[in-house]
LUMGU-899848 format. One record per atom (N, C-alpha, C): residue number from 0; chain; x, y negated, z; residue in three letters. Coordinates in nm, 4 decimals, always signed. Layout:
% LUMGU-899848
pt seq=NUM&mol=A&xx=X&yy=Y&zz=Z&type=ALA
...
END
This chain:
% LUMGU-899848
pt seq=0&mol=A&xx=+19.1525&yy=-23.9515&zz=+6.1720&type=UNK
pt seq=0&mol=A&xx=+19.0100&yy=-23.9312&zz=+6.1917&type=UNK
pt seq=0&mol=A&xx=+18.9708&yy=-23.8020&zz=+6.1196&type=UNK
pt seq=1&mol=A&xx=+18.8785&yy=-23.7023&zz=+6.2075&type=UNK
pt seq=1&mol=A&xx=+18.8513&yy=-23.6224&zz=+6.1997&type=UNK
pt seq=1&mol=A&xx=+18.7519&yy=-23.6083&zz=+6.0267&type=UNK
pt seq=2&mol=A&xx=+18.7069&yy=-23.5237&zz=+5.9493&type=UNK
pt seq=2&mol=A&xx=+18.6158&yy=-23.5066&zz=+5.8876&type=UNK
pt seq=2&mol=A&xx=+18.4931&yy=-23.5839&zz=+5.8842&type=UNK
pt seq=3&mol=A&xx=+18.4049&yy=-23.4733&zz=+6.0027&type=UNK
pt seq=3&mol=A&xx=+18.3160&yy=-23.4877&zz=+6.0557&type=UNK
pt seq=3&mol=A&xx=+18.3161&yy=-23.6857&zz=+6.1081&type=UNK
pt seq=4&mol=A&xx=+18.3604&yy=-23.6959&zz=+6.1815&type=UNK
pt seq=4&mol=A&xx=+18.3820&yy=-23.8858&zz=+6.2081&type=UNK
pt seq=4&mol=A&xx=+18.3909&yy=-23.9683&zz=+6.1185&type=UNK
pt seq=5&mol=A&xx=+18.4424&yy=-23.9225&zz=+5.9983&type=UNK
pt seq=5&mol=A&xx=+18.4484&yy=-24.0010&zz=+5.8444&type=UNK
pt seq=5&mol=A&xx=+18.2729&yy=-24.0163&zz=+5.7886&type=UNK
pt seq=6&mol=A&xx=+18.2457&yy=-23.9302&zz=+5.8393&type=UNK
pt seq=6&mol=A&xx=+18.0980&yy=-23.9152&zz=+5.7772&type=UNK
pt seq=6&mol=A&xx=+17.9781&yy=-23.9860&zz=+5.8921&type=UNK
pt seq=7&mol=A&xx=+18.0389&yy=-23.9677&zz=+5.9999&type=UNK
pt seq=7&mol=A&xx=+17.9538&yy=-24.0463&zz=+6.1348&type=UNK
pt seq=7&mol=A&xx=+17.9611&yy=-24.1847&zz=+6.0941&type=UNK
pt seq=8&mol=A&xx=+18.1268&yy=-24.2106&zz=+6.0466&type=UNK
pt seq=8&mol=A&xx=+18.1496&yy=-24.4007&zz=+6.0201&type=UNK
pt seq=8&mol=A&xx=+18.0611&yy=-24.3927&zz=+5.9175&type=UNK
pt seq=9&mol=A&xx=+18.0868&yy=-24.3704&zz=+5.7729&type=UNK
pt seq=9&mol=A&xx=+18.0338&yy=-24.3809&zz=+5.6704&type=UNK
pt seq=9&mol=A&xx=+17.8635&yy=-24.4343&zz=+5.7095&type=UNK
pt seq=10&mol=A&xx=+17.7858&yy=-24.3096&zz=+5.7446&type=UNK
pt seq=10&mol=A&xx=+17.6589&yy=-24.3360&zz=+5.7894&type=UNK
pt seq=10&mol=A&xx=+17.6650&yy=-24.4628&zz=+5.9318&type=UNK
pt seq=11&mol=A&xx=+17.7168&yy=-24.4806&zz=+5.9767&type=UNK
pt seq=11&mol=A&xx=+17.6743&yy=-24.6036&zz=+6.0664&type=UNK
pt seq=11&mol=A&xx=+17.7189&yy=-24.7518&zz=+5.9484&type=UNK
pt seq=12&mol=A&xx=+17.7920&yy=-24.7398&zz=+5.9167&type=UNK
pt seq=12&mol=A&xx=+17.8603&yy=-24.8293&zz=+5.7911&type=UNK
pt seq=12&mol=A&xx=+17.7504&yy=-24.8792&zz=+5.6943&type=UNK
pt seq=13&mol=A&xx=+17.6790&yy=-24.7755&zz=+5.6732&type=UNK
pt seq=13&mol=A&xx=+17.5451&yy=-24.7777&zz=+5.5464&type=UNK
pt seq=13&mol=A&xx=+17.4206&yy=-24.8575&zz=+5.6182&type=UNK
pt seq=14&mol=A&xx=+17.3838&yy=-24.7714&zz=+5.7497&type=UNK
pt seq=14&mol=A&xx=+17.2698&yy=-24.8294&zz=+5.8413&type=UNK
pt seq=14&mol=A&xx=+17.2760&yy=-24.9810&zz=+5.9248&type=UNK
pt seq=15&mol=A&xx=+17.3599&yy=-25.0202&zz=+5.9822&type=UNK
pt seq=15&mol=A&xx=+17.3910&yy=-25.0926&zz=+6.0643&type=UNK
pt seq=15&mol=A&xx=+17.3246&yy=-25.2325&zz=+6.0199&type=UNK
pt seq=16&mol=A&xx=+17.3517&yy=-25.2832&zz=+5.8881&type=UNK
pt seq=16&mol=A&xx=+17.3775&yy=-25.3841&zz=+5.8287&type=UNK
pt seq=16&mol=A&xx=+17.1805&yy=-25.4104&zz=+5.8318&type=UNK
pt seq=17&mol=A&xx=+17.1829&yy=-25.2804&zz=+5.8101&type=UNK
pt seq=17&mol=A&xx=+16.9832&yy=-25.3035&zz=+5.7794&type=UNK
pt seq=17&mol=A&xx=+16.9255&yy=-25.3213&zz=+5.9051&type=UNK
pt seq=18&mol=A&xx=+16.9517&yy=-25.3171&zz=+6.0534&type=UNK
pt seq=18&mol=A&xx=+16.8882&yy=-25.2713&zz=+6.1741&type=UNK
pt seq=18&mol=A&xx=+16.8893&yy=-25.4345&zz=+6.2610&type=UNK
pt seq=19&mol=A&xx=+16.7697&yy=-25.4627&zz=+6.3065&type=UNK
pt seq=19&mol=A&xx=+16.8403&yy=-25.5495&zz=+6.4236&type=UNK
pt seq=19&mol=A&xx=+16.9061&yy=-25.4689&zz=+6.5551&type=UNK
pt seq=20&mol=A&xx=+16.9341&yy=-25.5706&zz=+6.6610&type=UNK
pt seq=20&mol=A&xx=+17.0259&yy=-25.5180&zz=+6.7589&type=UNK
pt seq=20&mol=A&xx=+16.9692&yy=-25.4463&zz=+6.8417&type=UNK
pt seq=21&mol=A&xx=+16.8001&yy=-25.4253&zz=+6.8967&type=UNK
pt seq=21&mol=A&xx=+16.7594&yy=-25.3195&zz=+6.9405&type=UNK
pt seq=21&mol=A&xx=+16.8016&yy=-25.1975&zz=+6.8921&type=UNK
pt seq=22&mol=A&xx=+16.7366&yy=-25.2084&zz=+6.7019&type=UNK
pt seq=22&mol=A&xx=+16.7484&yy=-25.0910&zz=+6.6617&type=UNK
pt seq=22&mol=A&xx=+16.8556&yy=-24.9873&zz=+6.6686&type=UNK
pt seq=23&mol=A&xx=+17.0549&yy=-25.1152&zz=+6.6369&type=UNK
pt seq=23&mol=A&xx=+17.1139&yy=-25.0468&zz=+6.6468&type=UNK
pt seq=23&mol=A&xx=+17.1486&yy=-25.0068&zz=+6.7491&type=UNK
pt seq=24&mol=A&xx=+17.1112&yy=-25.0344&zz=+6.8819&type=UNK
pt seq=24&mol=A&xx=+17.1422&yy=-24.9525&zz=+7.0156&type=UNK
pt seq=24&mol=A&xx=+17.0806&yy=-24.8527&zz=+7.0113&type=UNK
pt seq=25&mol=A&xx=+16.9609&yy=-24.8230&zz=+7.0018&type=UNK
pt seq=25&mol=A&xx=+16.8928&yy=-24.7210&zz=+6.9648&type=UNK
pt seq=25&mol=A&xx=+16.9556&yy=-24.6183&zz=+6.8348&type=UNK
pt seq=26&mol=A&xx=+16.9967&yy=-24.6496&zz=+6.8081&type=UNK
pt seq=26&mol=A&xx=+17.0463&yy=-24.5253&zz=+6.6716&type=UNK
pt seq=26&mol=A&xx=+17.1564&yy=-24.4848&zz=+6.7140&type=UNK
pt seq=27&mol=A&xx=+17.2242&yy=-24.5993&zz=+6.7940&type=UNK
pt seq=27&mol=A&xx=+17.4050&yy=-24.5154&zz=+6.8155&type=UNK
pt seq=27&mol=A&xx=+17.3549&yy=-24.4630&zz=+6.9605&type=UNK
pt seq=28&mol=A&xx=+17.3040&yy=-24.4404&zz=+7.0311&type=UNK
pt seq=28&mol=A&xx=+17.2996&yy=-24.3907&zz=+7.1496&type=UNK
pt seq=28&mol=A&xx=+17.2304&yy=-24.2637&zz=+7.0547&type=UNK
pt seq=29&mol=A&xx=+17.1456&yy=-24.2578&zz=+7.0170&type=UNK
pt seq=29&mol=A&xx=+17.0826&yy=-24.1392&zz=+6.9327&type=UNK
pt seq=29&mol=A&xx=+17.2270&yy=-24.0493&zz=+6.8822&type=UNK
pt seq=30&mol=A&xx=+17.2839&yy=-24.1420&zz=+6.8001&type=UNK
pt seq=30&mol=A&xx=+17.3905&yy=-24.0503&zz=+6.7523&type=UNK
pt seq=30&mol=A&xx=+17.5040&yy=-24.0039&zz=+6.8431&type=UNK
pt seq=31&mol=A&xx=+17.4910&yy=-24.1129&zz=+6.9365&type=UNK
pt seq=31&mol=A&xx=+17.5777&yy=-24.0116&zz=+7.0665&type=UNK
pt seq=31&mol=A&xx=+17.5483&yy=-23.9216&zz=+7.1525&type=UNK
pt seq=32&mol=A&xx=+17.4523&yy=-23.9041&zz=+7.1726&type=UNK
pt seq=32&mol=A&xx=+17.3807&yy=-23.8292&zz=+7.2288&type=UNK
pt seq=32&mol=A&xx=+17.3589&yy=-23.6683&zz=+7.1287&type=UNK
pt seq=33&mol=A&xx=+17.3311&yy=-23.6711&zz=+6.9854&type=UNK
pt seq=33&mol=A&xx=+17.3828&yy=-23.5787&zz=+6.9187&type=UNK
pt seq=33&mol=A&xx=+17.5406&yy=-23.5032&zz=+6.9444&type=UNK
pt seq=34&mol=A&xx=+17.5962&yy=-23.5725&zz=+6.9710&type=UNK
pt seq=34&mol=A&xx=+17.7525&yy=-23.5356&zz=+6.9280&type=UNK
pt seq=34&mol=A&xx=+17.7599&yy=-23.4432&zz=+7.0943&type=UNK
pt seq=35&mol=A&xx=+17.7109&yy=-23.5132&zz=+7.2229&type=UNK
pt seq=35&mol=A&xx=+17.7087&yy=-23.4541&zz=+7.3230&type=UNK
pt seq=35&mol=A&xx=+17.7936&yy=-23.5090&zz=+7.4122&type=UNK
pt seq=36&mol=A&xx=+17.8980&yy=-23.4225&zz=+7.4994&type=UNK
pt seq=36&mol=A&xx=+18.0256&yy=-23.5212&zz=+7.5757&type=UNK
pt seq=36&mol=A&xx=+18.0910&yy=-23.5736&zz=+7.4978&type=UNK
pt seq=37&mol=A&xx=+18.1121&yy=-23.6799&zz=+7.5403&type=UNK
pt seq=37&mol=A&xx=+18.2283&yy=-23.7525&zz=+7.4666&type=UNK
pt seq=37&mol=A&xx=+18.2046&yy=-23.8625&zz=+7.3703&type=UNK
pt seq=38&mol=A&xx=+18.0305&yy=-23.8039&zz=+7.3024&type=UNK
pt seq=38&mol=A&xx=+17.9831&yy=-23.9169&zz=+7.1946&type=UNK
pt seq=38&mol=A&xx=+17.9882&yy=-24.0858&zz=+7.2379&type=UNK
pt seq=39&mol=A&xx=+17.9302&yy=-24.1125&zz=+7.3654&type=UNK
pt seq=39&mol=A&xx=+17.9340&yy=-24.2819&zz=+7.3407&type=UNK
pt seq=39&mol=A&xx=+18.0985&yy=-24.3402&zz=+7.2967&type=UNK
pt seq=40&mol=A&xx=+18.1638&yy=-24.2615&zz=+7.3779&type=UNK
pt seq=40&mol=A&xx=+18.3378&yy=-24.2596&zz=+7.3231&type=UNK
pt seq=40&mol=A&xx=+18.3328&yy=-24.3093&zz=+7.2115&type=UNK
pt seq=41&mol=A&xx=+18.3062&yy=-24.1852&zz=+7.1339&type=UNK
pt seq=41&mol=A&xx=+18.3428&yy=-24.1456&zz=+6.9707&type=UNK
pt seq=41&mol=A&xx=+18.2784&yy=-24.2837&zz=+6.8971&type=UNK
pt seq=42&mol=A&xx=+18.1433&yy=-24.3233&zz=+6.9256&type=UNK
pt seq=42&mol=A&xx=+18.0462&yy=-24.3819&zz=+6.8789&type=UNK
pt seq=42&mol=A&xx=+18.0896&yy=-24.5565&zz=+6.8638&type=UNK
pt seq=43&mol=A&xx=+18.1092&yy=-24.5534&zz=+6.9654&type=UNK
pt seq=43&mol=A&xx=+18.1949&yy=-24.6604&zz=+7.0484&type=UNK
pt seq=43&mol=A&xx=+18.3109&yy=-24.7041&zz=+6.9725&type=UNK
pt seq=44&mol=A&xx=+18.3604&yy=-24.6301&zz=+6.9523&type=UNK
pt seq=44&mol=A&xx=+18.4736&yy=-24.6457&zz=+6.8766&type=UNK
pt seq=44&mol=A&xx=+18.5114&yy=-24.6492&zz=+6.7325&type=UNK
pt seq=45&mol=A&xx=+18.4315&yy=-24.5618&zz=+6.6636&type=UNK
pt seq=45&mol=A&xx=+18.3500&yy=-24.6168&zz=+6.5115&type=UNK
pt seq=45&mol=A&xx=+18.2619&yy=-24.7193&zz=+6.5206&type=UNK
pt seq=46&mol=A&xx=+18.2047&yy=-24.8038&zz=+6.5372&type=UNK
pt seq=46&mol=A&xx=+18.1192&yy=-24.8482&zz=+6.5243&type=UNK
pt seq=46&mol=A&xx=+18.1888&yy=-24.9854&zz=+6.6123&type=UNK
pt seq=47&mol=A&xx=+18.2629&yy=-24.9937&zz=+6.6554&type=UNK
pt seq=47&mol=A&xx=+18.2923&yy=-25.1331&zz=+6.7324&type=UNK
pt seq=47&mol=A&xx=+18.2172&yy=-25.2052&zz=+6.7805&type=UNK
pt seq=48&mol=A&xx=+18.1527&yy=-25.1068&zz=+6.8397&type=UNK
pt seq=48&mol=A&xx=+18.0270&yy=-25.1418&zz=+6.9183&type=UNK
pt seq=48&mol=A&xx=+18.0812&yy=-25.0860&zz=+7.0567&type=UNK
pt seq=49&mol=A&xx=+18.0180&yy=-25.1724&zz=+7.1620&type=UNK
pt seq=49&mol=A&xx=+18.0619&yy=-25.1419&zz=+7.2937&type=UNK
pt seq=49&mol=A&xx=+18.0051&yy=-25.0523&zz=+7.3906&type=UNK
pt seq=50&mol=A&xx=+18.0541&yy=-24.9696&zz=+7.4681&type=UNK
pt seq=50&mol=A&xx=+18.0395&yy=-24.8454&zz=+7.5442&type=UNK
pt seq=50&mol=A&xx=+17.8650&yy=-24.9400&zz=+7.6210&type=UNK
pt seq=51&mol=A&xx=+17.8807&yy=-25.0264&zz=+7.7032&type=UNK
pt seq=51&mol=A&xx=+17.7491&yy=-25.0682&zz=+7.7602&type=UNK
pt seq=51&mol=A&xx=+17.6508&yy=-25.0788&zz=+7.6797&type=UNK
pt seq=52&mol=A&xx=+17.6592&yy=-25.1497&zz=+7.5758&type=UNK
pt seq=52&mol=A&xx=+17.5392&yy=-25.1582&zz=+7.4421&type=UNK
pt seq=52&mol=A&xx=+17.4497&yy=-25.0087&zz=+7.4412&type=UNK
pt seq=53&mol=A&xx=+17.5501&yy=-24.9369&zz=+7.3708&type=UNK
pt seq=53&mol=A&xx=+17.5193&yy=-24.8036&zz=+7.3640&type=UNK
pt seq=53&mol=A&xx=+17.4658&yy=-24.7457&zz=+7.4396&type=UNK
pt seq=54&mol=A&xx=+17.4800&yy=-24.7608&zz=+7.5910&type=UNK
pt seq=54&mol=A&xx=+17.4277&yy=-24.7204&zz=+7.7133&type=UNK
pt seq=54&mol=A&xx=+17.3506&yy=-24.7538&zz=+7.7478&type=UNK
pt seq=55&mol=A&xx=+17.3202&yy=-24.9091&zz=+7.6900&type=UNK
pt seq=55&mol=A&xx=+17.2025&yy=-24.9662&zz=+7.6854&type=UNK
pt seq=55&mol=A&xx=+17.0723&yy=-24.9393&zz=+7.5851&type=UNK
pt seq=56&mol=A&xx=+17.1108&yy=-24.8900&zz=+7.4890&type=UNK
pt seq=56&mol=A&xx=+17.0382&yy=-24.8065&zz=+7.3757&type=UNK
pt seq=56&mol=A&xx=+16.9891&yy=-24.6802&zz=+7.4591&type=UNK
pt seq=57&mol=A&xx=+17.0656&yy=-24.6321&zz=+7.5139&type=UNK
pt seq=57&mol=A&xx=+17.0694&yy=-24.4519&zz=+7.5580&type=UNK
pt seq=57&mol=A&xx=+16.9052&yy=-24.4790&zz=+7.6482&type=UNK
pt seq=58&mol=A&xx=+16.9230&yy=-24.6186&zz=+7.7585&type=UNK
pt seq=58&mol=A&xx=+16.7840&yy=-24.5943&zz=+7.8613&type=UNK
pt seq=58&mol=A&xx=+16.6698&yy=-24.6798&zz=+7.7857&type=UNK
pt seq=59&mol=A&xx=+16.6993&yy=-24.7379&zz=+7.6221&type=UNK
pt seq=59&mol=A&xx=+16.5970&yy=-24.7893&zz=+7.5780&type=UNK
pt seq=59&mol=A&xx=+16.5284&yy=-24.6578&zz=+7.4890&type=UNK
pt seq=60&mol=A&xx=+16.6356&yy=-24.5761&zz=+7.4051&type=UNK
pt seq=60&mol=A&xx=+16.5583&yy=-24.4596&zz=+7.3585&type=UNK
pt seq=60&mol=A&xx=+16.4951&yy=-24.3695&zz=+7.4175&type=UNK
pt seq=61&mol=A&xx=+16.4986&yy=-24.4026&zz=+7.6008&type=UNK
pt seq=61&mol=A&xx=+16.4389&yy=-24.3272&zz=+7.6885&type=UNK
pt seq=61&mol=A&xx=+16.3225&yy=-24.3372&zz=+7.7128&type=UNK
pt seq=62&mol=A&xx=+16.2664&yy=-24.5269&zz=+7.7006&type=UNK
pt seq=62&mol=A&xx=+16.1806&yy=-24.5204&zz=+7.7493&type=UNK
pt seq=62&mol=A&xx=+16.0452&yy=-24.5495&zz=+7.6320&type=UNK
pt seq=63&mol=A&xx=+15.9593&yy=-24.5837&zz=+7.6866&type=UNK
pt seq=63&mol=A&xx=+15.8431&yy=-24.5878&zz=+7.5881&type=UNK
pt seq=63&mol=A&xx=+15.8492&yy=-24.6911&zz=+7.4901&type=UNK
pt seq=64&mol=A&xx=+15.7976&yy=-24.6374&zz=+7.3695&type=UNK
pt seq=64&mol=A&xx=+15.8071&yy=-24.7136&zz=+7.2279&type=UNK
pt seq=64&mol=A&xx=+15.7491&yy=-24.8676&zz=+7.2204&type=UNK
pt seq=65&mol=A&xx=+15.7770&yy=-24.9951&zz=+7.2364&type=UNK
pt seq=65&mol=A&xx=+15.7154&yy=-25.0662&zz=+7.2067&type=UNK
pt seq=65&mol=A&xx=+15.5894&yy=-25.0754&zz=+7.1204&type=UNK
END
């Protein structure tokens, strides 16, 4: 594992525990969406969290704020 990914786990590692399950779809699609191609991958894969979740985060951070 890259640097940079040590520090992506780390910070999802720290947050996760505090978030319900909206939130954390919403934060890892956020953070995949930072990273660019490839992030739900990456995200996905730190986080042992699943590629659909995330994807499911991606069209909830899309749409309007509760």
């Amino acid at each position: 594992m890259e640097k940079t990914e040590v520090k992506i786990k780390n910070k999802i590692d720290k947050l996760l525990p505090h978030l319900n399950e909206r939130q954390r779809r919403i934060f890892l699609s956020a953070e995949a969406e930072n990273i660019g191609y490839g992030g739900i991958s990456i995200i996905s894969r730190l986080s042992n969290v699943s590629r659909p979740t995330i994807i499911q985060g991606k069209k909830e951070l899309n749409e309007k704020p509760l």
